[in-house]
C-alpha positions in Angstrom: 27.8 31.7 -32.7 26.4 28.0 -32.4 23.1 27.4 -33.2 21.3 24.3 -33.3 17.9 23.4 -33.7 16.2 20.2 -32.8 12.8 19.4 -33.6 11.1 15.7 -32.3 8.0 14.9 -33.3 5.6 11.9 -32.3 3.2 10.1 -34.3 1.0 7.0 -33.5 2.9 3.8 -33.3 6.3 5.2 -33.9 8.2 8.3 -33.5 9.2 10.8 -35.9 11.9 13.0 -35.8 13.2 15.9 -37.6 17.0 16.7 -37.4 18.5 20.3 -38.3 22.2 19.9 -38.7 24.1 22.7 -37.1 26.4 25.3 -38.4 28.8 26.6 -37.0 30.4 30.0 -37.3 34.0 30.1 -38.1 35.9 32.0 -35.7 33.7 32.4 -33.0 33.9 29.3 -30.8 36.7 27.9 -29.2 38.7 25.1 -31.6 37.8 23.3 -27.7 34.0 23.4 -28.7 34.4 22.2 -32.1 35.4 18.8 -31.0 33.0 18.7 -28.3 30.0 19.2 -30.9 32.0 16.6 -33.1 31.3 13.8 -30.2 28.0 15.0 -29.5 27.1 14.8 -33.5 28.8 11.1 -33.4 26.6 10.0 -30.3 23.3 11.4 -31.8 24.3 9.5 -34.9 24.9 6.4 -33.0 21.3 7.1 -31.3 20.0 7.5 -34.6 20.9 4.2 -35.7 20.1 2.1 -32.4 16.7 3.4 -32.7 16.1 2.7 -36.3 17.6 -0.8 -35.6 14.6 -0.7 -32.5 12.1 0.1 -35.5 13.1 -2.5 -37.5 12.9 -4.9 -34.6 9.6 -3.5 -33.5 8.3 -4.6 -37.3 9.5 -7.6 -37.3 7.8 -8.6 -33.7 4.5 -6.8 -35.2 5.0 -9.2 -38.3 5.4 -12.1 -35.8 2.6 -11.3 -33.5 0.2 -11.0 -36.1 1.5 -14.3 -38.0 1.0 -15.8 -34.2 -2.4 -14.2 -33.5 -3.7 -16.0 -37.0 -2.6 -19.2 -35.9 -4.2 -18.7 -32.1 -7.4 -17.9 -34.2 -7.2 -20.7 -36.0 -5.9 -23.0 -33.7 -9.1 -21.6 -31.3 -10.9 -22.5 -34.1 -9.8 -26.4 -34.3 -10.4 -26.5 -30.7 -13.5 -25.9 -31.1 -14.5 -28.3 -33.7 -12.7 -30.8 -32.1 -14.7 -29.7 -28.7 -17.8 -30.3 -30.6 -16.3 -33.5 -32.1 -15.2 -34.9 -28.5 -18.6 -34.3 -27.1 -20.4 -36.1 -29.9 -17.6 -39.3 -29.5 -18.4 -39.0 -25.7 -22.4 -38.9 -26.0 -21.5 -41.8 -28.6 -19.2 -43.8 -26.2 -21.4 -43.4 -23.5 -24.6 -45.0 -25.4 -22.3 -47.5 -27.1 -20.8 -48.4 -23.4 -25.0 -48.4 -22.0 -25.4 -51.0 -25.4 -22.5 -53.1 -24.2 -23.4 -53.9 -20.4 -27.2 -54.5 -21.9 -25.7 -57.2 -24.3 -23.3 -58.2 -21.3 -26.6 -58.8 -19.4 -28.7 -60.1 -22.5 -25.9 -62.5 -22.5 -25.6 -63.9 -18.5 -29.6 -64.4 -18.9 -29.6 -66.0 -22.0 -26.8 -68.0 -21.0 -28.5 -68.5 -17.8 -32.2 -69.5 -19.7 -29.8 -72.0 -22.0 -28.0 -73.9 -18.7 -31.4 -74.2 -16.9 -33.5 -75.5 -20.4 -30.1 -78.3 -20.9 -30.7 -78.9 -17.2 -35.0 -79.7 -17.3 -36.2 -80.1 -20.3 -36.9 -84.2 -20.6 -37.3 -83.7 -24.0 -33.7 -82.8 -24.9 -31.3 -85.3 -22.9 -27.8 -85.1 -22.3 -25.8 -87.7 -21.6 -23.0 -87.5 -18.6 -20.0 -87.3 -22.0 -22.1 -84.1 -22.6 -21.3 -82.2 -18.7 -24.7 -83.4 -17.2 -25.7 -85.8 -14.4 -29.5 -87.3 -15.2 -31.9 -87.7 -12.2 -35.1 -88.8 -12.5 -37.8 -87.8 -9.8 -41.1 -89.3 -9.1 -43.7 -88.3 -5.8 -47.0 -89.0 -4.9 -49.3 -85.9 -3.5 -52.8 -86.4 -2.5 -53.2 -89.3 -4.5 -51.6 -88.3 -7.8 -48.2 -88.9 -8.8 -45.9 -86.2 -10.6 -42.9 -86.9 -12.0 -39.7 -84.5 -12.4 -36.4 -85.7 -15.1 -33.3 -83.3 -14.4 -30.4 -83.1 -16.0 -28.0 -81.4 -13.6 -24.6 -79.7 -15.4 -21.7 -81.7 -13.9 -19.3 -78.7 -13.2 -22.3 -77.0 -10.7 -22.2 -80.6 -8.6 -18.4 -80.8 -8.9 -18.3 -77.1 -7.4 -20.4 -77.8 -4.4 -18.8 -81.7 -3.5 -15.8 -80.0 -3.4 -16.2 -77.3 -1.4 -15.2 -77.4 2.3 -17.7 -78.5 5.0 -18.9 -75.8 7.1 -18.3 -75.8 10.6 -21.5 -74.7 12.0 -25.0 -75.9 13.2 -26.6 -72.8 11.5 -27.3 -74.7 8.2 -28.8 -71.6 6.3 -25.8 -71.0 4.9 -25.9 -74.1 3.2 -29.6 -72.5 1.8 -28.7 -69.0 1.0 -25.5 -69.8 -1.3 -26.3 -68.4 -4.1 -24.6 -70.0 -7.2 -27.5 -72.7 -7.6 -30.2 -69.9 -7.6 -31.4 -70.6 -11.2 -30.7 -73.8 -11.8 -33.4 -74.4 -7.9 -35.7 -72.7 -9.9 -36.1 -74.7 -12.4 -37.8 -77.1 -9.7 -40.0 -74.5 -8.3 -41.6 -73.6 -11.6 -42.5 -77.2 -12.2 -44.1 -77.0 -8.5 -45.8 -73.5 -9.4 -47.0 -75.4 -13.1 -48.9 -78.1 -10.8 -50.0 -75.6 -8.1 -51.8 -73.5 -10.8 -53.4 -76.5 -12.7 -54.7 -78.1 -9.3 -55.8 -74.6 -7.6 -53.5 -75.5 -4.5 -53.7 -72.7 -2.0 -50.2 -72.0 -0.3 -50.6 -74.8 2.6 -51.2 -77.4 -0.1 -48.4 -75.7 -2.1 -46.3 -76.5 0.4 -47.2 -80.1 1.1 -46.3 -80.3 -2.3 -42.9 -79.4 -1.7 -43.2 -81.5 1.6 -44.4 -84.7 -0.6 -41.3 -84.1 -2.8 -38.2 -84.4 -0.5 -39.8 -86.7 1.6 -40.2 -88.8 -1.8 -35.9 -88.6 -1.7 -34.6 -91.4 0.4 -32.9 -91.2 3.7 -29.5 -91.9 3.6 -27.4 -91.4 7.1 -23.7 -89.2 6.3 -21.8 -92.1 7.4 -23.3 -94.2 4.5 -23.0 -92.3 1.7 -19.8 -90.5 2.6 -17.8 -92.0 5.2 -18.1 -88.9 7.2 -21.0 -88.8 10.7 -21.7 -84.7 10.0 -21.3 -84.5 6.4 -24.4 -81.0 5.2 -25.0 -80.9 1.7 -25.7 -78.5 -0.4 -29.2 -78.3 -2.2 -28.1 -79.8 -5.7 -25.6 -82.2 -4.1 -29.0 -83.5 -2.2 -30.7 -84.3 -5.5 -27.5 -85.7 -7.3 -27.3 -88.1 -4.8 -30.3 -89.0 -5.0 -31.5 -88.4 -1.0 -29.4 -87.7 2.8 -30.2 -87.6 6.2 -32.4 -85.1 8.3 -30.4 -81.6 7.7 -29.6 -82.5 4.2 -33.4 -82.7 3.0 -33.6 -79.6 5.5 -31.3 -77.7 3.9 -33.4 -78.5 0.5 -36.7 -77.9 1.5 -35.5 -74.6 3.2 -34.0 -73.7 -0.4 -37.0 -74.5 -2.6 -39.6 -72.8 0.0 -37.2 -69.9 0.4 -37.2 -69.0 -3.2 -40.5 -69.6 -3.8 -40.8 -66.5 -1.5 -42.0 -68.4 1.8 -40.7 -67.1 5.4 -38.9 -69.8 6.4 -36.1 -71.1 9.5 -34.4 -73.9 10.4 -35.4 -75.8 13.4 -32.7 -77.7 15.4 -34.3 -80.0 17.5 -32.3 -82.8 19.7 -30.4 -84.5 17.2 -32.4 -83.8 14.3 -33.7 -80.6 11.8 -36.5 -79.6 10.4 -37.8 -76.6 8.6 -40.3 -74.0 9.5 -42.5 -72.2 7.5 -44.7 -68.8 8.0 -47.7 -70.0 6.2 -51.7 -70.1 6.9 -51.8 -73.3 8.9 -52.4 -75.4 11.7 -50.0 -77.6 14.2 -47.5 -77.2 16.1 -45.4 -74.2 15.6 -42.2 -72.1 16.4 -42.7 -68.7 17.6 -40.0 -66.4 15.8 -39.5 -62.5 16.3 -43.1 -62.4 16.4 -44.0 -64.8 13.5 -45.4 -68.1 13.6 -43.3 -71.1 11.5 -45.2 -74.0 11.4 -42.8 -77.3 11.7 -42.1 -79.6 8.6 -40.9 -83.1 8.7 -38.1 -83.8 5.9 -37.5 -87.0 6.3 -40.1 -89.9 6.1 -43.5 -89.6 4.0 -46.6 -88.3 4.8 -45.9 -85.7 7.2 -47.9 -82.0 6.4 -47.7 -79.0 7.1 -47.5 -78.1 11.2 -47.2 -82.0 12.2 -44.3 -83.3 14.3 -43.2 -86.7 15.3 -44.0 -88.2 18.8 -40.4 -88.4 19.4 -39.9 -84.4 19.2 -42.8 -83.2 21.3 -41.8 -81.4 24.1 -38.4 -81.2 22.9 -36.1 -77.4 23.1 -35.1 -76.4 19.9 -32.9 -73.4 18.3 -34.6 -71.7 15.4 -32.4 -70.5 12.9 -33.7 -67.9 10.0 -32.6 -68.2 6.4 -30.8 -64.9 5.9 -26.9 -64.8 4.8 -24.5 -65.2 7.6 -20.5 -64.6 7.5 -18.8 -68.2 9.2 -14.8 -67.6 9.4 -12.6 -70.4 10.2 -8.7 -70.2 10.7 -5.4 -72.3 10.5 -2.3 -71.2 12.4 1.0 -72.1 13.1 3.3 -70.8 15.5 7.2 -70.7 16.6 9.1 -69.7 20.3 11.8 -67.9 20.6 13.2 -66.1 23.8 9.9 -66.4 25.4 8.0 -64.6 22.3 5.5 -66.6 20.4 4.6 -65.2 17.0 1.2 -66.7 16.0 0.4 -66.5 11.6 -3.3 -67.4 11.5 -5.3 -67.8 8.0 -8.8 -66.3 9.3 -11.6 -67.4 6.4 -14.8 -66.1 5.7 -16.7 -69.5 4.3 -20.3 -68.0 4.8 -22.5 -65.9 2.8 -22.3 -62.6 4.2 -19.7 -60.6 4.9 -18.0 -60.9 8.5 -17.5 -57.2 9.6 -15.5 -56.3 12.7 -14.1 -59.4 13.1 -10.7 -60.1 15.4 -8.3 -62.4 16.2 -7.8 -63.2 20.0 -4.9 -65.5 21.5 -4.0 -66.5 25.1 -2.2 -68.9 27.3 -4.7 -71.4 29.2 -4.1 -70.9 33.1 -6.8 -73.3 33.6 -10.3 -72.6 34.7 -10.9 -70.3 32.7 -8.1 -68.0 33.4 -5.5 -67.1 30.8 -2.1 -65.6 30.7 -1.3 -62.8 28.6 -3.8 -62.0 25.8 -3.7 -60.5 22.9 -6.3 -59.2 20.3 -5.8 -58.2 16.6 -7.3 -55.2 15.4 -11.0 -55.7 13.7 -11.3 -56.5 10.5 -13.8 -56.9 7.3 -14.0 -60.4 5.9 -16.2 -60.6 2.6 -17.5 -63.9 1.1 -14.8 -66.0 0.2 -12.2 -63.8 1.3 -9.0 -64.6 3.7 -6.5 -62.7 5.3 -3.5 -63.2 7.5 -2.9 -62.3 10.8 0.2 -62.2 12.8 0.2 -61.8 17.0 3.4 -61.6 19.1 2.8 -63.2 22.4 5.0 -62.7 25.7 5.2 -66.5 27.2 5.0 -67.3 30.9 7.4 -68.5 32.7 7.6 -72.2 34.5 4.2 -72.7 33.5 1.9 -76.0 32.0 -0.5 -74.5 29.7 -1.8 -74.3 26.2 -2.0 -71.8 23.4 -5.7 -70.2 22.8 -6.6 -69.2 19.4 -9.9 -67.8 19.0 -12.0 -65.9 15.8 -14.2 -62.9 17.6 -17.1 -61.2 16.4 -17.4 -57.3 17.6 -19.2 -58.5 20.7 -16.8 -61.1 21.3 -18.9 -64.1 20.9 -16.7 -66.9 19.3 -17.0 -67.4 15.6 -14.0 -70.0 15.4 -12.0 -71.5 17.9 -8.6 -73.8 18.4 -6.0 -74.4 20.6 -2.4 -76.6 20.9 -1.4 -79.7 23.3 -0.6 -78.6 26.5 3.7 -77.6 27.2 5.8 -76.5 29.4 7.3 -73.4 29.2 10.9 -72.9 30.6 
């Protein structure tokens, strides 16, 4: 008889087992059975050894996990310091960043202070060798006479004689550019300086002004530039030493402007002047509710709200001095197989930025009529900036007519506008 015991036993974490080899009792089982046990002894054996080999492999993970879960813990732990670390580097970076932009702007205003003290202050001349233009100034106002020595950097007057001319009759964008801001203002303090030891009151503060650029001489465009419609800007005005009507215009605007005056241009028949919001008397402009009392530029002693004979009576167009976008273009175009494909430059030269903006271009039919238009899609423009536009055109057939190039605004009021010599199209 075969008997075999087999007892397994469990503990926590790994199994236990207890084996009781069998005996077997000659003569009583088949010799058949004998080599069946044999097989079944030889595959618990190789049980025995694929689980101890399991063990062993089990220990050997455990030993790894537990090696890996100290490094986790202590790499949890460096993140953390270095957590704490970042966020002091960031609170760091962030108030050294704060200290930088203040120094950047120490730095514009005290290089702004130095260029404005090298440009007024008589008592430290530069010569031209140096980058500065001297102008002396001298005007007479109720009966005293104040005098004014700038020195004007070179490369600020170069920048604005270079600079294209506008193509507008709203001269306020001539007033509101704003790279000679601080360097006006040295002017207006020396007005303010008089104003305060006199006790003017703001209409003799402004005659003040007045008394100045009437002081400048007149000098017609064609004179002192070769050109008939030649604006200036305000410091090209007081390098030259004088201009004609809108060029002391666009001055006086720019001084009373920034010394925080409501003020417009007035566009009379051949001629500007400048209007001012101020407690007065005289004649007067009526705009959006607000009363600008004229100024004469040109000539001395015209005040506040007086206007030559010639003027009375006259229509005028009142422009206020706010930023305003002015785009100009240049185009070129090329036919072939009765397409036209039309590259326009569109600029924006003014002071504001030009928003919705298109280009439009057409065929002139003659009064008024056109043959197949097109529009570009609208467009920003920002001070300064340019873009190109491209528009295919289909061209008419057995026709005399002209190409139409026009710059829109989003109400379709023309901005800029040009056209070619008249053809004929085959």
């Amino acid at each position: 008889m075969l008997l075999i015991g087999v007892i397994l036993g469990g503990g926590a974490g790994y199994g236990v087992s207890l084996v009781y080899t069998p005996e077997i009792l000659e003569g009583v089982l088949p010799d058949n059975y004998k080599s069946r046990l044999d097989g079944l002894i030889q595959q618990y054996q190789n049980l025995t050894d694929r689980y101890e080999a399991a063990i062993s492999e089990i220990e050997a993970l455990q030993r790894s996990h537990d090696q890996l879960a100290g490094e986790y813990q202590d790499l949890t732990e460096s993140h953390s310091s270095l957590s704490e670390d970042f966020a002091v580097l960031t609170e760091d970076h962030e108030a050294l960043w704060e200290a930088y932009n203040e120094t950047l702007e120490s730095y514009a205003s005290l290089l702004m202070q130095y260029q404005v003290i090298t440009g007024s202050a008589p008592l430290t001349p530069q010569t031209t060798e140096d980058g500065t233009i001297r102008r002396d100034f001298a005007w007479i106002y109720a009966g005293e006479t104040y005098a004014l020595t700038l020195y004007v950097p070179e490369q600020l007057y170069q920048y604005y004689a270079d600079k294209t001319r506008i193509p507008t009759e709203d001269y306020s964008v001539y007033v509101t550019h704003p790279h000679d801001d601080e360097y006006l203002s040295t002017i207006i303090d020396k007005f303010d300086e008089i104003a305060l030891e006199e006790g003017y009151g703001e209409e003799q503060e402004v005659n003040l002004v007045i008394a100045f650029v009437q002081s400048l001489p007149y000098t017609p465009d064609e004179v002192s530039t070769s050109f008939d419609e030649y604006p200036r800007y305000p410091v090209e005005t007081l390098v030259d030493g004088g201009g004609d009507c809108e060029d002391t215009s666009i001055l006086a605007s720019a001084l009373l402007d920034s010394m925080g005056y409501g003020v417009v241009l007035v566009s009379l028949p051949n001629h500007v002047g400048v209007g001012v919001a101020a407690d007065a008397y005289g004649v007067y402009w009526l705009h959006e509710g607000t009363k600008y009392f004229y100024i004469e530029t040109t000539g001395e002693g015209w005040e506040l709200g007086e206007l030559p004979g010639q003027y009375q009576g006259e229509q005028a167009l009142v422009y206020p001095i706010i930023p305003v976008p002015v785009c100009t273009h240049d185009w070129s175009a090329s036919i072939l197989r009765q397409k036209l494909t039309l590259v326009a430059d569109i600029r924006n030269v003014g002071t504001a930025e030009a928003r919705g903006v298109k280009l439009y271009a057409a065929f002139d039919a003659g009064g008024g009529a056109v043959w197949n238009p097109v529009e570009s899609a609208f467009f920003n423009l920002d001070p300064g900036e340019e873009t190109t536009v491209i528009l295919e055109l289909v061209v008419p057939r057995d026709v005399h007519t002209r190409l139409l190039v026009r710059v829109l605004d989003p109400w379709g009021n023309v901005m800029d506008e040009s056209h070619s010599e008249w053809f004929d199209t085959d």
